[in-house]
C-alpha positions in Angstrom: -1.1 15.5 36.0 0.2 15.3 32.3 3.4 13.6 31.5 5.0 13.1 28.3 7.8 10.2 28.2 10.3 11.0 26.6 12.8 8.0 26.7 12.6 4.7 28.3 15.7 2.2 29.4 14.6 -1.4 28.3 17.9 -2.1 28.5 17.8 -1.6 32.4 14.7 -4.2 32.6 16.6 -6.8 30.7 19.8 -6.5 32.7 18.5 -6.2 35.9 15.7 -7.0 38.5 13.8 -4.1 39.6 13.5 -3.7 43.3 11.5 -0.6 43.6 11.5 3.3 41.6 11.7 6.5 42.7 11.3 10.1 40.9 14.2 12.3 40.9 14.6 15.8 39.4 18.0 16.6 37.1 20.0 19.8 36.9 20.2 20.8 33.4 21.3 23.7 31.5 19.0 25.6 29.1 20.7 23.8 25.9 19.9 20.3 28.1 16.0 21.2 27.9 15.9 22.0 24.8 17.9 19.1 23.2 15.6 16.5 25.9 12.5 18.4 24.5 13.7 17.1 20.8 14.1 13.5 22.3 17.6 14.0 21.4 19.1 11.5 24.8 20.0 8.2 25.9 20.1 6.8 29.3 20.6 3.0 28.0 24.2 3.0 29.6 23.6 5.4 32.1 23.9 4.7 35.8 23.0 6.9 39.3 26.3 6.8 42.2 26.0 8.8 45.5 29.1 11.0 46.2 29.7 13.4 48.8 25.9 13.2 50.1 24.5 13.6 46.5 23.5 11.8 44.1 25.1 12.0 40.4 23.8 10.5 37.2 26.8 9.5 34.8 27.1 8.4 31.4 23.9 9.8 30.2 24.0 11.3 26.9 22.4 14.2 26.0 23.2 15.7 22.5 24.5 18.7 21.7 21.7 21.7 21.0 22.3 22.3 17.5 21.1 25.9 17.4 23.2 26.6 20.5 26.0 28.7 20.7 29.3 28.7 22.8 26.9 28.1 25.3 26.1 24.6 24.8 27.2 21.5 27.0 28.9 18.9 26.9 26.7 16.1 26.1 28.0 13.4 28.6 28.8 15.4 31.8 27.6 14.4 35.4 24.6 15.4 36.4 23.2 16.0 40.0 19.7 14.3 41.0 17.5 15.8 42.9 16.2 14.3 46.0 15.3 14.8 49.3 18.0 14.0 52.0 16.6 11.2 53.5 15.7 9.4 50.1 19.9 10.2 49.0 20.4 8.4 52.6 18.6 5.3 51.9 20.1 4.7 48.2 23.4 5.1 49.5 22.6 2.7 52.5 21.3 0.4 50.1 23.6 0.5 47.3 27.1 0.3 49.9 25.7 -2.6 51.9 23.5 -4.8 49.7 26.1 -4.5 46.1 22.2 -3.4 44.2 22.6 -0.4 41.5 20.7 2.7 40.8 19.7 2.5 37.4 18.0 5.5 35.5 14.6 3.4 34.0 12.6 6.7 32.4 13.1 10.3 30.8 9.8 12.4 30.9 8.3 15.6 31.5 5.9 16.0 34.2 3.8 19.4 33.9 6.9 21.0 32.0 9.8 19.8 34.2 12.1 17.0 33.2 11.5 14.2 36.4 14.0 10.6 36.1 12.7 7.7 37.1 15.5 5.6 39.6 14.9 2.2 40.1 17.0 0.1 42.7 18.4 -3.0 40.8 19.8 -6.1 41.2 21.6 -8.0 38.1 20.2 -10.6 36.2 22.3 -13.8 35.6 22.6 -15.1 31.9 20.2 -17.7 32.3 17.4 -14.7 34.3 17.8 -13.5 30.8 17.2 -16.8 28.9 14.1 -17.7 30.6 12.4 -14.3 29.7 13.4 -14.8 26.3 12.1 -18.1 26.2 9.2 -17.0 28.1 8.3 -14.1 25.6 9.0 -16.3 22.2 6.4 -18.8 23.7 4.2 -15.9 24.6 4.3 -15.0 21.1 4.3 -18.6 19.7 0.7 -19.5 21.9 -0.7 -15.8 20.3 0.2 -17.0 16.6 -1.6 -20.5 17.1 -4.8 -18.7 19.1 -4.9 -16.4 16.0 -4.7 -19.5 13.5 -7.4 -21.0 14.9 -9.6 -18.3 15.2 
């Protein structure tokens, strides 16, 4: 099973407290591949809503194919996830009575097809955030004084 990431939402892990992922397919147009397969996208501000008993991503941008022709997209449009029903059913159970979000975590390719990794989140207060940082800088601070003394 070869995959090949293509981009990767680090905002999403510092905003917000991942529950649990799922894998979701994406309807894209031939330009869509093509500009994806140049890493040409951002899912940083990018979020997944349930409407009408499917599941939309908005706000993910996907750039313009330059070769294309009058053909190409428009490189922010909504675009529908693909997911079983009953997996649409329990994100939309979950995000309308527990308040969590459906953020988009990862971009890849998974034996040529472009899969989206979901994960169910919950947001991180400001001071969530400052203990990680703090966390990582004394992380980093313990490595530097390990490395000195070796």
């Amino acid at each position: 099973m070869s995959s090949k990431t293509i981009t990767v939402n680090r905002k999403a892990y510092h905003d917000y407290h991942i529950l649990e992922s799922i894998e979701a397919g994406i309807v894209l147009t031939g330009t869509e591949i093509k500009s994806i397969r140049n890493g040409r996208v951002n899912i940083r501000d990018s979020y997944a809503k349930p409407e009408k008993n499917e599941l939309w991503l908005f706000n993910a941008h996907i750039a313009a194919y330059q070769p294309g022709s009058y053909q190409n997209h428009d490189p922010n449009r909504p675009r529908k996830l693909l997911l079983h029903r009953d997996q649409i059913d329990y994100l939309s159970g979950i995000v309308n009575k527990k308040g969590l979000t459906i953020a988009p975590l990862k971009l890849y390719l998974k034996r040529g097809i472009v899969k989206l990794e979901l994960g169910v989140a919950r947001g991180k207060r400001m001071f969530d955030k400052r203990e990680v940082i703090a966390r990582r800088e004394a992380d980093r601070e313990m490595e530097r004084s390990l490395k000195r003394k070796a």
